[in-house]
N, C-alpha and C positions, 0 to 999 in steps of 0.2 A: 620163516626166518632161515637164513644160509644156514648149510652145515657142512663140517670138511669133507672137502672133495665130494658134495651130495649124499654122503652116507646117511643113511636112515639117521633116527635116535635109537634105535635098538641095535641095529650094529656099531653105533659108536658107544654105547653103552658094556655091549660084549669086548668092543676092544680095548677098553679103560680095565674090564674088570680082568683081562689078560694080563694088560701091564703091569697090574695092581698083583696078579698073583709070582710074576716075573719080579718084582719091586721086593713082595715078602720073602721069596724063598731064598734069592740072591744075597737082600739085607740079612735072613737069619744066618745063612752059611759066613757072609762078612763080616757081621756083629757079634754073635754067636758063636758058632761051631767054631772058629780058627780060634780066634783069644781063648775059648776055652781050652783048648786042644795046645797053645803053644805059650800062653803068656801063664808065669805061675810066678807066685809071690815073690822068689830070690831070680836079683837081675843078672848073676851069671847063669843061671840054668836057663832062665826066658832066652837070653842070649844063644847060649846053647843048641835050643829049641827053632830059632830062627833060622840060624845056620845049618842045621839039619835037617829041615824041613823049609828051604828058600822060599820052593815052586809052594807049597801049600800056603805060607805067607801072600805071596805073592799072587796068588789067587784070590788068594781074601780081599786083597785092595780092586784085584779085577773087576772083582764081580760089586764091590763097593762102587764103583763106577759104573758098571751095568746099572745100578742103582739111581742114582745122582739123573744118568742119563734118560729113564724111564719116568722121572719124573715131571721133565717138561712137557711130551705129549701130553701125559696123563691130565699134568694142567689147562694145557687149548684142550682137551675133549671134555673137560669138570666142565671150562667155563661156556664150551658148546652148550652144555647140555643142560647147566643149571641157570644162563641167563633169561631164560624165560620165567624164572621165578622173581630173581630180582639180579636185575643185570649190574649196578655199581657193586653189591655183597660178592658176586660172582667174580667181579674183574679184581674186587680186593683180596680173594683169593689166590686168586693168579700169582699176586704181588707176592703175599706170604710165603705161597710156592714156590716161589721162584730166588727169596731173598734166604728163606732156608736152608735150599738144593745149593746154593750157590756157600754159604758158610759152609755146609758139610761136602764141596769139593776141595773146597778150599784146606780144608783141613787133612786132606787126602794126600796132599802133597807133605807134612811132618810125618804122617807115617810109612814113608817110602824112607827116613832118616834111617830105621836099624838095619836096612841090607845095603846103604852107600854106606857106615859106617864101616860096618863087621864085615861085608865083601872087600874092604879097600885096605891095602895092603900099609897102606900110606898113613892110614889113621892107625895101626896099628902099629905101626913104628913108634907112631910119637906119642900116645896115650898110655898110658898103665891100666892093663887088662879090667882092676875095679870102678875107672874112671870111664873106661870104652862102655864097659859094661852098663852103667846106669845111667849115662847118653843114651845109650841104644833102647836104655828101656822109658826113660821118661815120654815119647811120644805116646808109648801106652797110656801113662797118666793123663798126658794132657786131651789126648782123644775122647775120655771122660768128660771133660768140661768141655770138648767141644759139640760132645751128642747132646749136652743139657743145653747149649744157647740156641743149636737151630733145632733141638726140639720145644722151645718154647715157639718158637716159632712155626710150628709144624701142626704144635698145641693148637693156635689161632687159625692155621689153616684148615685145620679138622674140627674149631668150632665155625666157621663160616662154611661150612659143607653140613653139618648138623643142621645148623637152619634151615639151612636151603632145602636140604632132602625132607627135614618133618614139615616146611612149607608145601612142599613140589607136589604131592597128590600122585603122581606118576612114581613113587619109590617107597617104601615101606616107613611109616611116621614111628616104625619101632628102630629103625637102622639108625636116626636121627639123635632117637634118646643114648642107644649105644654110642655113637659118636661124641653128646657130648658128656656121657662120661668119661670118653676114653682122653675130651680134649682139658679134663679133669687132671684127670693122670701125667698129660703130658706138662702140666703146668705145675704138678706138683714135684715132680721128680726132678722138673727143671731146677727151679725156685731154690728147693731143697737143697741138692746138689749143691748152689752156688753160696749158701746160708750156712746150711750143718751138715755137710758130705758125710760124716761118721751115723749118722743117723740116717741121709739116704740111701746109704749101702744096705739098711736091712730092707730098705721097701722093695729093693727089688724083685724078688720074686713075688710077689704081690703087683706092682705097680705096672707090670707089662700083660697083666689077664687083661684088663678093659682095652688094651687095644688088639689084639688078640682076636679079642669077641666082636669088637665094634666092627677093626676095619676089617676081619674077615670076615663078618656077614656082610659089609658092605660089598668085599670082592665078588664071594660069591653069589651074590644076586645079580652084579650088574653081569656077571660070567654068564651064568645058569638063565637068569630071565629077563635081564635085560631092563626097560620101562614098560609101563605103562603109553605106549603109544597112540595112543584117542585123550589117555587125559596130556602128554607131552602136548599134543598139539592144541588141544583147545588153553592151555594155559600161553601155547606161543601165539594162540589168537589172540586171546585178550594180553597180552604184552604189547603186539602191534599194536593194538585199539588205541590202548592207553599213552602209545609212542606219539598218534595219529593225533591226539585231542591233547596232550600237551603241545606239540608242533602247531596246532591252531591257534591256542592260549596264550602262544609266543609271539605269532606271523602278526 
């Protein structure tokens, strides 16, 4: 079976687990480290914070985008590599990947709101400072509910890669259970969120370990060793096989 640009499965395997580690450290610094670092409960100081630290803001959405954008390879090299397990679960993946990354770019565009607001001279003319101020701060709120919708969806994409990896024989059937606990977590935090948000606020430190654990051993395996290449391919055998004798069943 083709694979991009002829790459092995072991080098496309290392280069997923690249992007996958480019994906976390990027999303931690953009999820992460800046909200903590600049958004705090009173939306004149979050304000404050913004304005005072623009470039660091500003960085966070960057690198939130390095995000978004790493996530499309990473899906043609999933689905490279896991349609020999079961090629429809593999392309439904895709989908999920790709209607997910698309919500959460989407949503990248309201939090670019507090530095056109608080940068613009204009909006400060005609706003009363308590008003600018918690404009500028609400895309923080709504950026909440926007990680819970395409993390439910992310949820799904990370349970159709669970399968597929404790099916594949070529990847650890332990990385698979971790996955889908972690596509536990993302459904729960979603779910949650959009039901009793006063009660998903305490799961958070708790509800980001399963991914964590899951897709950081997933990264690092596919970094560090790659597949299994003698069982990759005799599973891409018998997927032809199986392609060959339905195309008979059919003609």
């Amino acid at each position: 079976m083709d694979s991009i640009v002829g790459a092995s499965p072991r080098q496309l395997a290392r280069t997923a687990g690249a992007l996958y580690l480019i994906n976390i450290i990027f999303g931690a610094f953009a999820i992460g480290v800046v909200p903590a670092i600049l958004i705090v409960p009173d939306a004149a100081a979050a304000a404050h914070n913004i304005q005072t630290h623009e470039l660091l803001y500003r960085l966070g959405l960057a690198a939130h985008v390095v995000v978004t954008l790493t996530n499309i390879p990473m899906a043609v090299i999933f689905y490279d590599l896991l349609k020999v397990v079961n090629r429809r679960l593999a392309l439904l993946d895709v989908f999920f990947t790709l209607v997910a990354t698309s919500v959460e770019a989407a949503g990248l565009l309201g939090e670019f709101t507090p530095v056109v607001l608080l940068g613009n001279r204009h909006y400060a003319s005609v706003l009363p400072p308590a008003q600018l101020h918690a404009l500028a701060y609400l895309p923080g709120d709504l950026s909440t509910i926007d990680y819970s919708i395409y993390g439910v969806f992310y949820g799904f994409d990370i349970l159709c890669v669970a399968y597929l990896v404790f099916r594949s024989t070529f990847l650890p059937r332990a990385i698979g259970v971790l996955l889908a606990i972690d596509t536990l977590a993302y459904l729960t935090d979603g779910f949650t969120d959009f039901l009793a948000p006063g009660f998903a606020a305490h799961l958070v430190p708790w509800i980001g370990l399963p991914t964590i654990i899951g897709e950081g051993s997933l990264c690092l395996w596919l970094l560090v060793v790659g597949v299994d290449v003698q069982r990759w391919k005799e599973r891409a055998s018998a997927a032809i096989r199986m392609r060959s004798i339905q195309a008979e069943e059919l003609a």
